[in-house]
C-alpha positions, 0 to 999 in steps of 0.5 A: 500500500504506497499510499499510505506513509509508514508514519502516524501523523493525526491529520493526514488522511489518505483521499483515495477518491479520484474524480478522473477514475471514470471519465474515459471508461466507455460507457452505454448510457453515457448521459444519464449514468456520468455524474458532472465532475462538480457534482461528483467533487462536491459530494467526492469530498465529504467533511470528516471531523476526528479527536481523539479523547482518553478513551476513544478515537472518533470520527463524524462524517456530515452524510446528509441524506444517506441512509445507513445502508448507503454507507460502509464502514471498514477496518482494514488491514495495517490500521487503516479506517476506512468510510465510504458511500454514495448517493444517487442522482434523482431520476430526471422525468422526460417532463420535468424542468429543472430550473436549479441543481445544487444538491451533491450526488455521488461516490466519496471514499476517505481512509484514515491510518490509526495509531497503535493505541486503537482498539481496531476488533471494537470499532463501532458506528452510528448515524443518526440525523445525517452524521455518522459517529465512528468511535474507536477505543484506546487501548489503556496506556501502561503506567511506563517504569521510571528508569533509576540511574544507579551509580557505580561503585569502584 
């Protein structure tokens, strides 16, 4: 996996989301099933918050809209959290006239490297009112022995 660095570093998170993945793979209904790329990188980016606490480590995602089965949230081998998900565009009527479009549709991808203290086999997740919670315990930090320096006789 040489995206992720080997390093922990709390703030950087690995987009692996690319809004040029799908522009020139062939298509057969290329007009109905293509989303614009300012469709795709308003939703592509979805907004993340992650503190760490004494006990946990959690994470809120803004998913408006989505129901929980249109979200996925996995633990991935090396500590890496991964959230994913995807809305679809309405179903556009031969009839209908569409006087605005600012509503966000599509596919966002966001994985995160954990450090050692996650407890990665209890990982929980939550959405309720359009955010979805990621809580992560910590494993307690062992009490480290003091190092005593003992002077040498002689």
């Amino acid at each position: 996996m040489a995206l992720i660095p080997s390093f922990f570093d709390p703030f950087s998170s690995v987009d692996v989301w690319d809004p040029f993945n799908d522009i020139f793979t062939p298509r057969t209904n290329w007009a109905v099933s293509a989303p614009t790329a300012r469709e795709t990188a308003a939703f592509a980016n979805a907004r993340i918050d992650w503190k760490e606490t004494p006990e946990a480590h959690v994470f809120k995602a803004d998913v408006p809209g989505l129901k929980k089965e249109e979200v996925k949230v996995e633990v991935e081998e090396g500590r890496i959290l991964q959230i994913s998900g995807e809305r679809s565009k309405e179903q556009e009527e031969k009839n209908d006239t569409w006087h605005r479009v600012e509503r966000s549709s599509g596919r966002f991808l966001r994985r995160f490297r954990l450090p050692e203290n996650a407890k990665m086999d209890q990982v929980k997740a939550s959405m309720e009112n359009g955010v979805l919670t990621v809580t992560i315990p910590k494993v307690a930090e062992e009490k480290k022995q003091e190092v005593k320096a003992i002077d040498i006789s002689g």
